[in-house]
C-alpha positions in Angstrom: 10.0 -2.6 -90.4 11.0 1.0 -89.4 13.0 1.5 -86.1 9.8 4.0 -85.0 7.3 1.1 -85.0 9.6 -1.1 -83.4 9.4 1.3 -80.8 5.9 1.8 -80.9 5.4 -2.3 -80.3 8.0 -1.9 -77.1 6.2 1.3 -75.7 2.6 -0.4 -76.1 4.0 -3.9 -74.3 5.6 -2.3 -71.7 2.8 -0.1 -70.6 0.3 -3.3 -71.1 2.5 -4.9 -68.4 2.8 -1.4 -66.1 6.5 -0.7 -66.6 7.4 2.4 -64.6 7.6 5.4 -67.3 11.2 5.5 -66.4 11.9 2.4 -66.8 10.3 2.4 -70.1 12.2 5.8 -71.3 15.8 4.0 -70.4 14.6 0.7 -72.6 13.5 3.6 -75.3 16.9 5.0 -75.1 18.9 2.2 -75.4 17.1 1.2 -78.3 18.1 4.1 -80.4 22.0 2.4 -79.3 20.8 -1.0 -80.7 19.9 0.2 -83.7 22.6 2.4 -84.2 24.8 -0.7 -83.4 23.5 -4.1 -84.7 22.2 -4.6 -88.1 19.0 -6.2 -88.5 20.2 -9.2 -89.6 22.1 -9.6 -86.3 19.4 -8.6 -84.1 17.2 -11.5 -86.0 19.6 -14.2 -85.5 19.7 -13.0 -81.9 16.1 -13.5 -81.3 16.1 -16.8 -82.9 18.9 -18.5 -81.6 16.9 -17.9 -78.2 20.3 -17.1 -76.4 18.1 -14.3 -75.1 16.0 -16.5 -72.8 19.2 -18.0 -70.9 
């Protein structure tokens, strides 16, 4: 999946839930750091490990 779409996704969710368009810029920002950080494969096992959720 390309890094625009994934954007895309996080734009449309955070509007869906009224995230203030600031707050939704500095999550846009820092995504463009993720990506330019961790790999996909890192990001993955990330999301499934669930350590996010602590």
């Amino acid at each position: 999946m390309n890094n625009d779409i994934i954007r895309g996704y996080v734009i449309l969710a955070m509007e869906s839930l009224n995230f203030p368009m600031d707050v939704i810029n500095a999550v846009v920002n820092e995504l463009y750091t993720q990506f330019d950080t961790i790999t996909e494969y890192e990001a993955q096992q990330y999301y499934l490990s669930g350590d996010w959720k602590k």
